[in-house]
C-alpha positions in Angstrom: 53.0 24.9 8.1 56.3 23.8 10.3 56.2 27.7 11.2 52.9 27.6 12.6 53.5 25.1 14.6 56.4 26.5 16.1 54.6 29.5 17.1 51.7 27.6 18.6 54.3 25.7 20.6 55.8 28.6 21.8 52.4 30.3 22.5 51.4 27.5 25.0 54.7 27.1 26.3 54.4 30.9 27.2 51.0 30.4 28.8 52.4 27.9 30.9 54.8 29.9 31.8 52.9 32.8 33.0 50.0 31.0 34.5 52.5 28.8 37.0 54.9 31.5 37.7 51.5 32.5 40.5 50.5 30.9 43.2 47.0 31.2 45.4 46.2 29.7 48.9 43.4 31.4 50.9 43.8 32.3 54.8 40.7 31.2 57.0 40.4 31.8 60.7 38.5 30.8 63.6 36.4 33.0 64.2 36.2 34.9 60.7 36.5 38.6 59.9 40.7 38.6 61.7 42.4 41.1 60.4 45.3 39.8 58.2 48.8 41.1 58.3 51.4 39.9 55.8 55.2 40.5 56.2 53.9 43.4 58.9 51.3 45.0 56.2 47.4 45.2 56.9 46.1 43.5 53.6 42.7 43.1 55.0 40.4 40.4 56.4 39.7 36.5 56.5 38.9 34.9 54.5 41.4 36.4 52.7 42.9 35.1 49.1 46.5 35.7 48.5 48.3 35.5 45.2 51.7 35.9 44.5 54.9 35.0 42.0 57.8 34.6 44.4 60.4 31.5 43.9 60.3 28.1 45.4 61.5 28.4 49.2 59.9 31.8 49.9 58.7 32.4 52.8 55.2 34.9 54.0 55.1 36.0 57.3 51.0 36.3 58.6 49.7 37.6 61.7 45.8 37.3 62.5 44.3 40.1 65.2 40.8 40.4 66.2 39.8 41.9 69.4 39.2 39.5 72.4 42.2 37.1 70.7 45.1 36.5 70.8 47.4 37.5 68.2 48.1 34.5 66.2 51.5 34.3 64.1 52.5 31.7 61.4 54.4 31.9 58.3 54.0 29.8 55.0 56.6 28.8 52.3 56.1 28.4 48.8 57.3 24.7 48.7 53.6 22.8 50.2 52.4 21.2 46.3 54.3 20.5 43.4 53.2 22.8 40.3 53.3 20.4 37.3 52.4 23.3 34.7 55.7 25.2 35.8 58.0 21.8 35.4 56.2 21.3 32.1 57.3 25.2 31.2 60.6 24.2 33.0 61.2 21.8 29.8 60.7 24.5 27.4 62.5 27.5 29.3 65.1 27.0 32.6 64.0 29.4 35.0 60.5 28.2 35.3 61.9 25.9 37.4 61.6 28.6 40.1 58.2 28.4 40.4 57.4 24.7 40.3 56.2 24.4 43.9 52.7 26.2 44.8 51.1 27.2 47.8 48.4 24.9 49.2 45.1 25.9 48.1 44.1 27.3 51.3 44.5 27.7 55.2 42.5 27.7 58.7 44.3 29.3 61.3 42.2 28.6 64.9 42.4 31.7 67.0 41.8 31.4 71.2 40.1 33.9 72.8 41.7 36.0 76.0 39.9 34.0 78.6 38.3 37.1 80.1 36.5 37.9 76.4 35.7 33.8 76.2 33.9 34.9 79.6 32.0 38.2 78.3 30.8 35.7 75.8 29.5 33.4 77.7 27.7 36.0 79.6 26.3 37.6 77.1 25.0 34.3 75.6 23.6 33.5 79.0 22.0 37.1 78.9 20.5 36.7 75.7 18.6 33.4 76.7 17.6 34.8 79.9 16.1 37.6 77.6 14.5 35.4 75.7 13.1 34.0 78.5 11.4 37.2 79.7 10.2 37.9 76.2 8.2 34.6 76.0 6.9 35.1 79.6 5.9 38.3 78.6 4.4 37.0 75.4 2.4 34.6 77.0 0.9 36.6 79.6 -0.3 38.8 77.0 -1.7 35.9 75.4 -3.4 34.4 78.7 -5.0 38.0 79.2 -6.7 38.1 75.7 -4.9 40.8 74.2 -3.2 39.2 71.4 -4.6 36.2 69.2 -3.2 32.8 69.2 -1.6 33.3 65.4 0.0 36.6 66.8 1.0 34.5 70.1 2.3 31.8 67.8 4.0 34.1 65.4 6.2 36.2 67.9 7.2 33.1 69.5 8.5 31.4 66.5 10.4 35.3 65.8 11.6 35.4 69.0 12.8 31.6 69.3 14.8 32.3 66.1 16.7 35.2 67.4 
């Protein structure tokens, strides 16, 4: 019996131990779909969940790109929340205690546009009402002239005003 409860002490020690040795935070940006870089390696896009078992203190290097911003650079440390599972592993094995700070859970990183693209933008949003415009013009003539019902009218209005 005394065994047995040695060796169910050790299990869950051990699954403490392995489950705080990780840590997780997930990198956001403004605007989404940047393309994530950590320590100088393409690791794909945001939002983008990253998971790893380095010691307290380390440090990640990330650089957001997306075209029409400006490259934005930050790093993160592995010190941001205390890790109570690894301090309670710490009790039952010393070098858990390498691991007892975590990552925060996640990260928004706001990118600015190149003031030219914020422009384009601006444009093409302008361009796209104006459109818009001209579509429900064009709608309602074809309306006034009898050649579409008022559902149709009403439909492709709605369709259009949504787009």
């Amino acid at each position: 019996m005394k065994k047995q409860v040695q060796l169910t002490a050790i299990f869950l020690a051990t699954i403490i131990l392995l489950a705080s040795c990780s840590s997780t935070t997930t990198i956001n940006s403004t605007p989404s779909k940047a393309k994530v870089y950590l320590n100088g390696e393409y690791v794909g896009t945001t939002p983008y969940t990253h998971r790893d078992t380095k010691i307290v203190g380390s440090s990640t290097l990330v650089k957001l790109k997306k075209e029409g911003y400006q490259d934005f650079e930050n790093s993160f440390s592995r010190d941001e929340e205390t890790d109570v599972g690894a301090i309670i592993g710490g009790i039952f094995f010393l070098f858990p205690f390498l691991w007892t700070m975590k990552y925060k859970p996640s990260r928004t990183y706001e990118m600015q546009a190149i003031e030219g693209h914020q422009k384009k933008i601006e444009g093409e949003k302008k361009k796209s009402i104006l459109s818009k415009a001209d579509q429900l013009r064009e709608l309602k003539a074809l309306y006034d002239d009898g050649l579409i019902t008022k559902e149709e009218y009403e439909k492709e209005r709605k369709r259009i005003l949504e787009m």
